[in-house]
Biopython code that builds the backbone (N, CA, C, O; Angstrom):
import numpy as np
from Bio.PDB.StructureBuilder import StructureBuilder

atoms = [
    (1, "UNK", "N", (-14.637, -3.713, -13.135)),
    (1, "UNK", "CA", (-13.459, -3.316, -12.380)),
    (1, "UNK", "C", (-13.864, -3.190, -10.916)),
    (1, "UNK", "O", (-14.881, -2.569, -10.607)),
    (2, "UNK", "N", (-13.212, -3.674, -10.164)),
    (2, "UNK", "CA", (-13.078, -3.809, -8.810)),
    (2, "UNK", "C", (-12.238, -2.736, -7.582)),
    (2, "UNK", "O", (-11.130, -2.464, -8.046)),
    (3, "UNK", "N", (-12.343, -2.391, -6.862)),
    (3, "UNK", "CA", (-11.436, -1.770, -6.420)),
    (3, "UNK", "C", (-11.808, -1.646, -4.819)),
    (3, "UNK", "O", (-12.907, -1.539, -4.274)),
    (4, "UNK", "N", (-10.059, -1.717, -4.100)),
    (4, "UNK", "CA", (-10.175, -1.607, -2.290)),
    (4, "UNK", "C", (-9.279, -0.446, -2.169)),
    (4, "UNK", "O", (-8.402, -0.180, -2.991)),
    (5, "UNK", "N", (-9.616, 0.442, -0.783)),
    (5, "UNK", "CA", (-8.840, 1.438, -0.599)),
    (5, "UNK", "C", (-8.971, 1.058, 1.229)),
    (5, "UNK", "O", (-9.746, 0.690, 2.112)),
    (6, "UNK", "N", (-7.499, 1.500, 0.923)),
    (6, "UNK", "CA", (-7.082, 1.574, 2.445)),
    (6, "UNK", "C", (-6.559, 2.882, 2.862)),
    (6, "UNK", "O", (-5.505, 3.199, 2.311)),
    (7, "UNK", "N", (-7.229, 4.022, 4.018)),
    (7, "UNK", "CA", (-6.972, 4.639, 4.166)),
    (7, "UNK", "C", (-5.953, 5.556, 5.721)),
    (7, "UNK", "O", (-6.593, 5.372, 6.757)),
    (8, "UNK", "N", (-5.041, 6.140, 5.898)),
    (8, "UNK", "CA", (-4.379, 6.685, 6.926)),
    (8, "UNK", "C", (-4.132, 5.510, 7.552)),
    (8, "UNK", "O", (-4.662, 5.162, 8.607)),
    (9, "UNK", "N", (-3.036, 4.649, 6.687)),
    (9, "UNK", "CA", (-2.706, 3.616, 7.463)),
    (9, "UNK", "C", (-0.623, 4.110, 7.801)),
    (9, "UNK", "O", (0.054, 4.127, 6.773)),
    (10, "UNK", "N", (-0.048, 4.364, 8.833)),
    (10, "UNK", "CA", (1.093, 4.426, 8.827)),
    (10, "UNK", "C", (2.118, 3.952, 8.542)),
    (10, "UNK", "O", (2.984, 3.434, 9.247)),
    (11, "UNK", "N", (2.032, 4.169, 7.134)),
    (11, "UNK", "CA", (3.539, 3.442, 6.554)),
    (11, "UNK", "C", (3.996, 4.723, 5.616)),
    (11, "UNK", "O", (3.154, 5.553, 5.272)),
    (12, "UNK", "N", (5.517, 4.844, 5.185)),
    (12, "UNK", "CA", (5.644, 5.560, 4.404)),
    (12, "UNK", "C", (5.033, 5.885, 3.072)),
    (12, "UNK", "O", (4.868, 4.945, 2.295)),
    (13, "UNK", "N", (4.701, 7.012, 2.731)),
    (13, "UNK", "CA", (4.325, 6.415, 1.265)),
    (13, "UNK", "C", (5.033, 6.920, -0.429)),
    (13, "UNK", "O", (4.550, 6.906, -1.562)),
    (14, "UNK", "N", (6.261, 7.298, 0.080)),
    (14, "UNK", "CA", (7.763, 7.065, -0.751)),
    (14, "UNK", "C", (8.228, 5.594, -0.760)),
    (14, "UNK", "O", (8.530, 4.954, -1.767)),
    (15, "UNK", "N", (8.240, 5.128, 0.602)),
    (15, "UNK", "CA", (8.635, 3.863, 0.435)),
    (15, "UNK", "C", (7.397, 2.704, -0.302)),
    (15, "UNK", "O", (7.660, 2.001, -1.277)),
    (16, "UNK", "N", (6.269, 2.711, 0.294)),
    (16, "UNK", "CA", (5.332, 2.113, -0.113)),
    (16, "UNK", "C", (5.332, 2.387, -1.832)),
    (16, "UNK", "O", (5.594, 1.260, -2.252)),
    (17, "UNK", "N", (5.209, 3.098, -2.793)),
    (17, "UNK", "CA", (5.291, 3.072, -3.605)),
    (17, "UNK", "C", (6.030, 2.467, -4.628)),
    (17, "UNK", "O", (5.618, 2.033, -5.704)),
    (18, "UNK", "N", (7.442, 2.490, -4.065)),
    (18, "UNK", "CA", (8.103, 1.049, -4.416)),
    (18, "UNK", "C", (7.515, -0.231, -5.144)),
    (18, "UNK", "O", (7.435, -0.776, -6.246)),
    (19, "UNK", "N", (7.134, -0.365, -3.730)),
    (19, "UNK", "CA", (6.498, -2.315, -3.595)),
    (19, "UNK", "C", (4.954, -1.805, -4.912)),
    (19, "UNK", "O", (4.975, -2.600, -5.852)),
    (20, "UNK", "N", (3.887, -0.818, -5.052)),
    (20, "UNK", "CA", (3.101, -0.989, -5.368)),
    (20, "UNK", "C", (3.623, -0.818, -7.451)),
    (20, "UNK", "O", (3.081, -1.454, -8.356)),
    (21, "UNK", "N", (4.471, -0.051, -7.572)),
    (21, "UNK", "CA", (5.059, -0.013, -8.807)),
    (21, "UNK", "C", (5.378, -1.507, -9.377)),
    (21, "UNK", "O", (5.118, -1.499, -10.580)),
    (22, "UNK", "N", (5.743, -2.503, -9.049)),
    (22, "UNK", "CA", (6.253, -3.743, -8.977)),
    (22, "UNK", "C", (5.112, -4.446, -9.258)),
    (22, "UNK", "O", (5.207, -5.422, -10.002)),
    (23, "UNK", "N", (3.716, -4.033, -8.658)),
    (23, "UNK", "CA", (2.476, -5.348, -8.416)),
    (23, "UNK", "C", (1.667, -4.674, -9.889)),
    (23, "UNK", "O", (0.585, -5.175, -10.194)),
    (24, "UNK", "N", (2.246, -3.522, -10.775)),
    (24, "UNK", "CA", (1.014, -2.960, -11.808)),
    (24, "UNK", "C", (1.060, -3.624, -12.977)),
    (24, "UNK", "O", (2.143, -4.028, -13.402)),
    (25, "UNK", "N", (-0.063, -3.823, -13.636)),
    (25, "UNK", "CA", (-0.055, -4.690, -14.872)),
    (25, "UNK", "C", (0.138, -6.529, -14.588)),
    (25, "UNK", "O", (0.268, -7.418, -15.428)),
    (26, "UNK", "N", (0.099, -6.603, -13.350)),
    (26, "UNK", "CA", (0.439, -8.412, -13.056)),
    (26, "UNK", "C", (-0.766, -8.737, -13.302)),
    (26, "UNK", "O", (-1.714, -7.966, -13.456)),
    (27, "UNK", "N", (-0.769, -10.641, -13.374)),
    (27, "UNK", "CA", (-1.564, -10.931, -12.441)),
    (27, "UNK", "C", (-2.110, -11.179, -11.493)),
    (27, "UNK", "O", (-1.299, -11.904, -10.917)),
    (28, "UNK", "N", (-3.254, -11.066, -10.653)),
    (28, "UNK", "CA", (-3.648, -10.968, -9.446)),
    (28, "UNK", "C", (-3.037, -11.969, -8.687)),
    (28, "UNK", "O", (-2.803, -11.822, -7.488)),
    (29, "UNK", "N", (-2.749, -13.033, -9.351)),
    (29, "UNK", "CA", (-2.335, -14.181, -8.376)),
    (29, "UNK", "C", (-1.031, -13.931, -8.479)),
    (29, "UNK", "O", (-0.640, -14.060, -7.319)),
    (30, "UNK", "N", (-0.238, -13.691, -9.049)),
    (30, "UNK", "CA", (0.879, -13.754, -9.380)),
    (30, "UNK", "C", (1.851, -12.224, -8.455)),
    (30, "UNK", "O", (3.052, -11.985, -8.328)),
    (31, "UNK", "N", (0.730, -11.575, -8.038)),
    (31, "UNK", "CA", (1.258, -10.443, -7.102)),
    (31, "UNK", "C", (1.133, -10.900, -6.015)),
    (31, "UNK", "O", (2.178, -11.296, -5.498)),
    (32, "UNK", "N", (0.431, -10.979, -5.578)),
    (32, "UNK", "CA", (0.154, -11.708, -4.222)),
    (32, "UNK", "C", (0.714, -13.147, -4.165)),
    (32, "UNK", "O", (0.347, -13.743, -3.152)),
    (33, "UNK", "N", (1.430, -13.787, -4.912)),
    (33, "UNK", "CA", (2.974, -14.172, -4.263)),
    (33, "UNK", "C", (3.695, -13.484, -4.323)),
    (33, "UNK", "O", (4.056, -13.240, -3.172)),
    (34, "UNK", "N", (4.196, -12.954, -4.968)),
    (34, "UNK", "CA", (5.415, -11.934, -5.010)),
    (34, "UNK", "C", (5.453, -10.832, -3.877)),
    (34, "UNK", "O", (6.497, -10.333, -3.456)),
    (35, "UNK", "N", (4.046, -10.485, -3.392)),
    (35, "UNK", "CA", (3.660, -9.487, -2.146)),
    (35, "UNK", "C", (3.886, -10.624, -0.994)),
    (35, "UNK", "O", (4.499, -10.350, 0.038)),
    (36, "UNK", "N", (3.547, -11.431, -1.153)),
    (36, "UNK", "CA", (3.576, -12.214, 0.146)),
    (36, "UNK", "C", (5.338, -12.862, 0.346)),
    (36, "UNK", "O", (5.587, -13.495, 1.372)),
    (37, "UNK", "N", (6.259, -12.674, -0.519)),
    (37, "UNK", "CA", (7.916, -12.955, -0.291)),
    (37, "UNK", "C", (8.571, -11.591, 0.098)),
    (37, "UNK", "O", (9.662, -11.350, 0.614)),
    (38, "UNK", "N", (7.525, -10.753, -0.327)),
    (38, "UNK", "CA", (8.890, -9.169, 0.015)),
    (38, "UNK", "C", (9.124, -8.481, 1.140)),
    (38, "UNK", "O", (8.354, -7.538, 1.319)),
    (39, "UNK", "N", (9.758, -8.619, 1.769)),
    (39, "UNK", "CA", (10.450, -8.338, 3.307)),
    (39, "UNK", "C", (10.312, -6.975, 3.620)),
    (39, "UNK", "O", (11.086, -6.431, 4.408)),
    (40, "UNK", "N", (9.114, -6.197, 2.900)),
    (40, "UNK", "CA", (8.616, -4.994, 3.604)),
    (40, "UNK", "C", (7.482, -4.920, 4.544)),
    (40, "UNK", "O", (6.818, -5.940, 4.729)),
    (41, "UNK", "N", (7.195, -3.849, 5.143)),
    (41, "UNK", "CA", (6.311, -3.632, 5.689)),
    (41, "UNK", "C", (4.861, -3.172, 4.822)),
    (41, "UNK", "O", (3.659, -3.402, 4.959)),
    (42, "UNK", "N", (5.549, -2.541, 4.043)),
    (42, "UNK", "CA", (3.923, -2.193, 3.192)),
    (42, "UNK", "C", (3.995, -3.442, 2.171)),
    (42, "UNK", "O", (2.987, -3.410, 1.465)),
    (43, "UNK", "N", (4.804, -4.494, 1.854)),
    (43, "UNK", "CA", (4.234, -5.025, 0.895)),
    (43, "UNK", "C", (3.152, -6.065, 1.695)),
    (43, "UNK", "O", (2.262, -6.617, 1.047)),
    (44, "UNK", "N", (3.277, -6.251, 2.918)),
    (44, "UNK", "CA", (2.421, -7.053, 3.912)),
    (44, "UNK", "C", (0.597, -6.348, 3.609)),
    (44, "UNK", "O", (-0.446, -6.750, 3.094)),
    (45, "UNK", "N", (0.923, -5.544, 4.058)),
    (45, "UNK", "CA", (-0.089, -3.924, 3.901)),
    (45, "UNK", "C", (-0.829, -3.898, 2.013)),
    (45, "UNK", "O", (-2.049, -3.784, 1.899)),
    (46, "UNK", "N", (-0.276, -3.970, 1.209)),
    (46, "UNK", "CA", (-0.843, -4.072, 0.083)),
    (46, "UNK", "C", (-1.107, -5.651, -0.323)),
    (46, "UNK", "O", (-1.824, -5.986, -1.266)),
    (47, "UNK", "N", (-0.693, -6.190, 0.191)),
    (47, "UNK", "CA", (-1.061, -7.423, -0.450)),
    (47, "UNK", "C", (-2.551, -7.990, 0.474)),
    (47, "UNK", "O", (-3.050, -9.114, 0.413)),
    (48, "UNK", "N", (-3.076, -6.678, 1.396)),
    (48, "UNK", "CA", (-3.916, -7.357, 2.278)),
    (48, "UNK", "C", (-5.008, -6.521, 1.046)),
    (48, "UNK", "O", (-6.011, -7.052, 0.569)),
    (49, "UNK", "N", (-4.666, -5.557, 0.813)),
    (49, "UNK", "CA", (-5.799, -4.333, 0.055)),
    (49, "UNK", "C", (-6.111, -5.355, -0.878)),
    (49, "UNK", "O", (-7.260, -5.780, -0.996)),
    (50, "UNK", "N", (-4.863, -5.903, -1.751)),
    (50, "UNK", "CA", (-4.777, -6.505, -3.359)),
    (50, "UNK", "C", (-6.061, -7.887, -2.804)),
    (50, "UNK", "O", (-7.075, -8.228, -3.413)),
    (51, "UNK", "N", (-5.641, -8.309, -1.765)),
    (51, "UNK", "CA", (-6.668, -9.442, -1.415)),
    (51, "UNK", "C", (-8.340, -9.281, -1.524)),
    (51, "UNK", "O", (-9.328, -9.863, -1.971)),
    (52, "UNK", "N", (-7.953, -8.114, -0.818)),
    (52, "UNK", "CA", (-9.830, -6.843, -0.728)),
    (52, "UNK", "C", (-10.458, -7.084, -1.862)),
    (52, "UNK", "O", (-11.594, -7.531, -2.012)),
    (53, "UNK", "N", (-9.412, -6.665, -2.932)),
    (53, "UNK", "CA", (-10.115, -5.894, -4.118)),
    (53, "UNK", "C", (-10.697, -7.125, -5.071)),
    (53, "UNK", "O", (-11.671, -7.156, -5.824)),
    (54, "UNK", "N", (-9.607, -8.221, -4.695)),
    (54, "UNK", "CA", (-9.664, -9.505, -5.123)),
    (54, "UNK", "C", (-11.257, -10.108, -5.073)),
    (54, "UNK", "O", (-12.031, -10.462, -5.962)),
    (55, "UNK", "N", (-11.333, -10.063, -3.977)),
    (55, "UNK", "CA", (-12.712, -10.696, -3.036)),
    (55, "UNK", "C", (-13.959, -9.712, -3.444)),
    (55, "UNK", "O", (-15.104, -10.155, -3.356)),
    (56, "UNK", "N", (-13.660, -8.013, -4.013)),
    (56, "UNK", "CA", (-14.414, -7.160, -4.490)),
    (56, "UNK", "C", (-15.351, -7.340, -5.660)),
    (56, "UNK", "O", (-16.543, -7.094, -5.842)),
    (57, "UNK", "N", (-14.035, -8.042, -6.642)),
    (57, "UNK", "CA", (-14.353, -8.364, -7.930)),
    (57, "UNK", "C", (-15.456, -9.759, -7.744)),
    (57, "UNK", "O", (-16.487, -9.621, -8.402)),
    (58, "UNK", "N", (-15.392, -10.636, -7.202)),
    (58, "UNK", "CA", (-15.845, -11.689, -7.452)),
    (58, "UNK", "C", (-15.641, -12.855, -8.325)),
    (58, "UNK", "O", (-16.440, -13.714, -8.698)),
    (59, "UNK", "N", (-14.127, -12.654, -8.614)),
    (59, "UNK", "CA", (-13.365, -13.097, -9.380)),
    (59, "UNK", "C", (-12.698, -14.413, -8.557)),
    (59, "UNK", "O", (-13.144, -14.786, -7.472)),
    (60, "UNK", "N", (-11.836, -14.902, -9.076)),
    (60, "UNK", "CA", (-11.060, -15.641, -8.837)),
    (60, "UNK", "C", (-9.277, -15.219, -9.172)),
    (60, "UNK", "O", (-8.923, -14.835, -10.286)),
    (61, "UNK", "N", (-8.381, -15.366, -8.091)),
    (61, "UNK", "CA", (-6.984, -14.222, -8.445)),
    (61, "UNK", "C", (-6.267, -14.541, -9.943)),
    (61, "UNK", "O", (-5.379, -13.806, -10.373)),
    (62, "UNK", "N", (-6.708, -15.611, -10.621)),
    (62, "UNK", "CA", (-5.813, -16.309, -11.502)),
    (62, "UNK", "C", (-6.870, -15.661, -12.664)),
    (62, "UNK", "O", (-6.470, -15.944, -13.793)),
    (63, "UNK", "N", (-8.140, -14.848, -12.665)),
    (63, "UNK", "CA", (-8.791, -14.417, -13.657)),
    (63, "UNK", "C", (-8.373, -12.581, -13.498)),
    (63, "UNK", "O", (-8.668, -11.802, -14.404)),
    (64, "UNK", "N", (-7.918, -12.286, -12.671)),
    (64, "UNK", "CA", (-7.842, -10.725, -12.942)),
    (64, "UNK", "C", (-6.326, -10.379, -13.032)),
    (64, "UNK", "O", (-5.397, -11.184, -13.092)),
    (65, "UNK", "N", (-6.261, -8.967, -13.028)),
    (65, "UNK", "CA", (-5.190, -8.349, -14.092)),
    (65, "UNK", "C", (-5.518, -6.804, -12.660)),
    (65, "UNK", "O", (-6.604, -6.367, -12.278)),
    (66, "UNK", "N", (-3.835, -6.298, -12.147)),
    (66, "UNK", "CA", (-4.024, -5.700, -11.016)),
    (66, "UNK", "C", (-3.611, -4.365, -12.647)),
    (66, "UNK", "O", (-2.704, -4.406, -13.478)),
    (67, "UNK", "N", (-4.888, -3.265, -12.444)),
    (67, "UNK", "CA", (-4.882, -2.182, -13.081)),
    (67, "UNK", "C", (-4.235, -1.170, -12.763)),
    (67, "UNK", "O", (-3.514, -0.465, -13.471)),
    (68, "UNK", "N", (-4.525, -1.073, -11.519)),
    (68, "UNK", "CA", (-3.733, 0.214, -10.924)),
    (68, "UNK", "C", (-3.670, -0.210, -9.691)),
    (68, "UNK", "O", (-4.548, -0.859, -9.122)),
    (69, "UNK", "N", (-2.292, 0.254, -9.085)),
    (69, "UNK", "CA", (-2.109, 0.416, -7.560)),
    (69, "UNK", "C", (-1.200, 1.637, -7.055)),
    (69, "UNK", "O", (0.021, 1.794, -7.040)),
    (70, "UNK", "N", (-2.185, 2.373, -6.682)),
    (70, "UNK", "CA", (-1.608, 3.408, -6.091)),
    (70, "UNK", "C", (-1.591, 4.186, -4.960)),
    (70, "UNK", "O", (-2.668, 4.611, -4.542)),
    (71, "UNK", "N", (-0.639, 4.435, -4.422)),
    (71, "UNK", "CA", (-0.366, 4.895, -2.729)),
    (71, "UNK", "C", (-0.421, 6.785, -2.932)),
    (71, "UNK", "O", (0.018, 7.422, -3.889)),
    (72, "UNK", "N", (-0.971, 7.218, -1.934)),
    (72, "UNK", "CA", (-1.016, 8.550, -2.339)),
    (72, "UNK", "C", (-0.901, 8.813, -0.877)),
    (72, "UNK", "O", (-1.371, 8.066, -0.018)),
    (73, "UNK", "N", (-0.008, 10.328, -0.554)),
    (73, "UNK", "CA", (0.035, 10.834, 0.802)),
    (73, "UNK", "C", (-0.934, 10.871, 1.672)),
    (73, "UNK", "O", (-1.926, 11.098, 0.979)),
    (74, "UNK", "N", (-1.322, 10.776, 2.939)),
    (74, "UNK", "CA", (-2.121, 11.302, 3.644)),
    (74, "UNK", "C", (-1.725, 12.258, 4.675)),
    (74, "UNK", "O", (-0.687, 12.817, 4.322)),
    (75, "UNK", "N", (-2.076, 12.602, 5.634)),
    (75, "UNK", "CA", (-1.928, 13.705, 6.624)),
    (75, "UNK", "C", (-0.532, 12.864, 7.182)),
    (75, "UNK", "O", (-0.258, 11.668, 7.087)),
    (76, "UNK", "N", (0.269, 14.053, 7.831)),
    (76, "UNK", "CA", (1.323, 13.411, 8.652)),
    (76, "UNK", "C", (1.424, 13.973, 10.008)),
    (76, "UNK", "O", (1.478, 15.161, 10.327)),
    (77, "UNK", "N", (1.436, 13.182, 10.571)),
    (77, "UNK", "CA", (1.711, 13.359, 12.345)),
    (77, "UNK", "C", (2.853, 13.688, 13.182)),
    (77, "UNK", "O", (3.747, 12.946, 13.590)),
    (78, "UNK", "N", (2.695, 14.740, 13.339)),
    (78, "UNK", "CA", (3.933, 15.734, 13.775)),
    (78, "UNK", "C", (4.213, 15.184, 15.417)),
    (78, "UNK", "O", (3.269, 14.830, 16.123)),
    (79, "UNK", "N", (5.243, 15.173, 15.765)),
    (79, "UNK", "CA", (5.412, 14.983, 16.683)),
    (79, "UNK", "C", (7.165, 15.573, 16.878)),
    (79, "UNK", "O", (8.086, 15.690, 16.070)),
    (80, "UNK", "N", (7.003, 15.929, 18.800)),
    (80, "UNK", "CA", (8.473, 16.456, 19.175)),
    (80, "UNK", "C", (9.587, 15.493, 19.487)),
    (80, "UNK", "O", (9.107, 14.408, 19.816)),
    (81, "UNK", "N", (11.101, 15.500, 19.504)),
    (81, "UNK", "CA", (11.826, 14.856, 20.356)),
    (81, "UNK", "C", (12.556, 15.823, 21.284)),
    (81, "UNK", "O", (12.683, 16.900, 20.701)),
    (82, "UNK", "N", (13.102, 15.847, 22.554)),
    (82, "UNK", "CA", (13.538, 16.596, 23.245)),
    (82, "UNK", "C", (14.930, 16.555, 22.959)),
    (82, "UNK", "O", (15.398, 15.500, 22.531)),
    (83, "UNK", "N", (15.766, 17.686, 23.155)),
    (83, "UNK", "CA", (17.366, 18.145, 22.580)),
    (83, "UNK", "C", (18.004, 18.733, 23.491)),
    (83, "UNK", "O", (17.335, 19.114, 24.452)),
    (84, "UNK", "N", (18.971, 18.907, 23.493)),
    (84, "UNK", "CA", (19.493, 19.292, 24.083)),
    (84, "UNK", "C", (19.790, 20.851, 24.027)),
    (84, "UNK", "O", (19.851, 21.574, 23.032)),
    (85, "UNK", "N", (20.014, 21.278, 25.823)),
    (85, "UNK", "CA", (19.716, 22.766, 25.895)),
    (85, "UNK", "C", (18.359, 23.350, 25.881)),
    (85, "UNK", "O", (18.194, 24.537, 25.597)),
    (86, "UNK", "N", (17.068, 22.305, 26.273)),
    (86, "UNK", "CA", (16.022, 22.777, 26.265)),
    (86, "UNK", "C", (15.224, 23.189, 24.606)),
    (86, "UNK", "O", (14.395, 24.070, 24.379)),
    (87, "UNK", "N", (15.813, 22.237, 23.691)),
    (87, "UNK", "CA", (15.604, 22.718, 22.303)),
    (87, "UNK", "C", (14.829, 21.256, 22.116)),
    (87, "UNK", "O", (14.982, 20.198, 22.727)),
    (88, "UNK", "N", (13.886, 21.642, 20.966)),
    (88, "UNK", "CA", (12.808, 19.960, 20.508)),
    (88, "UNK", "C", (12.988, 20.337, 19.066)),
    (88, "UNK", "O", (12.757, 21.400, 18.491)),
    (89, "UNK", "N", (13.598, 18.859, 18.502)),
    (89, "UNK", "CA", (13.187, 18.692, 17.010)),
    (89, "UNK", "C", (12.103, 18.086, 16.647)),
    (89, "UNK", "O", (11.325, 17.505, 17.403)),
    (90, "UNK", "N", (11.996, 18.215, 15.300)),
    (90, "UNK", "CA", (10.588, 17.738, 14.836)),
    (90, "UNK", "C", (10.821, 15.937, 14.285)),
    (90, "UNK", "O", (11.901, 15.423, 13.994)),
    (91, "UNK", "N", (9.751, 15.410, 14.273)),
    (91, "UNK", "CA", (10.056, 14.122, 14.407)),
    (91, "UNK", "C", (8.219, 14.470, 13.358)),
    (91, "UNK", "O", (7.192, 15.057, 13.699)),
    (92, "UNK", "N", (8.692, 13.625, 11.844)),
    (92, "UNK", "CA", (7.601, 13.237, 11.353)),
    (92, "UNK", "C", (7.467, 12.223, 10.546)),
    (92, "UNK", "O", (8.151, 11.726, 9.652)),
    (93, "UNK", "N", (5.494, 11.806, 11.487)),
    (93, "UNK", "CA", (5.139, 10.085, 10.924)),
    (93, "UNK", "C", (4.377, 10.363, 9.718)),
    (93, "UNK", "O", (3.451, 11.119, 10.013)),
    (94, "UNK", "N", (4.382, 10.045, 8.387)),
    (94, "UNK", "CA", (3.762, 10.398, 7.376)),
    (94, "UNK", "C", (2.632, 9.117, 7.403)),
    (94, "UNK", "O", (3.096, 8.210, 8.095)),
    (95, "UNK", "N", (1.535, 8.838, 6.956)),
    (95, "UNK", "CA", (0.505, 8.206, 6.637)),
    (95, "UNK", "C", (0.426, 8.687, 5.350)),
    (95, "UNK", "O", (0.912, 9.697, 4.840)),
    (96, "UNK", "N", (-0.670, 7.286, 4.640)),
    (96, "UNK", "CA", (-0.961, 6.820, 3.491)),
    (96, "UNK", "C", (-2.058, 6.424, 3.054)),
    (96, "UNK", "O", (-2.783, 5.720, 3.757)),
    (97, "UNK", "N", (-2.393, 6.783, 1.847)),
    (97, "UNK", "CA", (-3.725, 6.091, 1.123)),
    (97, "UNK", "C", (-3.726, 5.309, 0.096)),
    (97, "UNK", "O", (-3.447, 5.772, -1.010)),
    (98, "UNK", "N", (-4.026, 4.031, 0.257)),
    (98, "UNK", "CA", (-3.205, 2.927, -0.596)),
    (98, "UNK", "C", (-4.862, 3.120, -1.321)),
    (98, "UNK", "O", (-5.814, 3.721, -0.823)),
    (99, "UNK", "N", (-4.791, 2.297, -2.810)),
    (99, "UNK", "CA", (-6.173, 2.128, -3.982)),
    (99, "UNK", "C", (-5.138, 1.505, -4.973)),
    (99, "UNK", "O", (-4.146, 1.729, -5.666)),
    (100, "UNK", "N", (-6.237, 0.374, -4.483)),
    (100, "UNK", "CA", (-5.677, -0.993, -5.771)),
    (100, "UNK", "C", (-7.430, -1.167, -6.471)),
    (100, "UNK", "O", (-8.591, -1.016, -6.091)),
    (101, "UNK", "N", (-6.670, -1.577, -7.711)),
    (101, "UNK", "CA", (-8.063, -1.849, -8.783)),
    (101, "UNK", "C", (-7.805, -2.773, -9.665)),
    (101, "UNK", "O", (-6.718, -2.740, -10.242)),
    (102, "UNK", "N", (-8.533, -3.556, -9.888)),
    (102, "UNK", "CA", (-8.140, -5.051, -10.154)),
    (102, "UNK", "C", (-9.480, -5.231, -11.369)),
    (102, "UNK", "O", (-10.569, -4.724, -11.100)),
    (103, "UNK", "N", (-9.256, -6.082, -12.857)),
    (103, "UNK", "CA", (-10.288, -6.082, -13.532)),
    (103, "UNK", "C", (-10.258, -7.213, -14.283)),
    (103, "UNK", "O", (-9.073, -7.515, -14.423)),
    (104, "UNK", "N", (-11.127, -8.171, -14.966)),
    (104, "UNK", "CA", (-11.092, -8.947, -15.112)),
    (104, "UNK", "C", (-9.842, -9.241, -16.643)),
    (104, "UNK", "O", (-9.281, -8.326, -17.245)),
    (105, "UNK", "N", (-9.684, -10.780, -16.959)),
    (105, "UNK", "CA", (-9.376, -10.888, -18.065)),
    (105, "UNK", "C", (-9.803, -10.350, -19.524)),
    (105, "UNK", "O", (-9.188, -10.721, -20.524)),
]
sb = StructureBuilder()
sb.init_structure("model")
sb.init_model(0)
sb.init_chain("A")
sb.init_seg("    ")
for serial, (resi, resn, name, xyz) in enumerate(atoms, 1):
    if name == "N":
        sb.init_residue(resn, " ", resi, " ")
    sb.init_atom(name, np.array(xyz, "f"), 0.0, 1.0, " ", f" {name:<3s}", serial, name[0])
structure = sb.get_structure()
């Protein structure tokens, strides 16, 4: 078993989870088309990890089987916007820890 992790990269990771639910139990090749048609931002982003883990194994994509892919929170980056009347709301960027694991036939 193989495995790439990508860490505190800024994408959601409610949304990201999505796209990685979709790529579990495939095959390797067969996600990474399907990652490479989906008009997100993290599926761009996981299909680079799924590539990693790919190249990890020493496999070839049409011999492995994606085991697990999973996005887990990371720290989030707080930041202000200015309001009106001298008042600031909160404005927050969440980051992510993507871990894909990929294993042979």
């Amino acid at each position: 078993m193989a495995r790439a992790l990508l860490k505190f990269i800024r994408v959601s990771p409610i949304k990201s989870r999505l796209v990685a639910r979709e790529i579990q139990g495939m095959n390797a090749e067969e996600a990474l088309a399907a990652l490479e048609f989906t008009p997100n931002k993290a599926a761009k982003i996981i299909y680079k990890v799924l590539a990693s883990a790919v190249a990890n194994s020493g496999l070839e994509a049409e011999d492995c089987v994606v085991s697990s892919c999973r996005v887990d929170n990371g720290p989030v980056l707080k930041r202000f916007r200015p309001r009106a009347r001298g008042m600031a709301s909160g404005i927050r960027k969440p980051t992510a820890h993507i871990l894909v694991e990929v294993e042979g036939k």
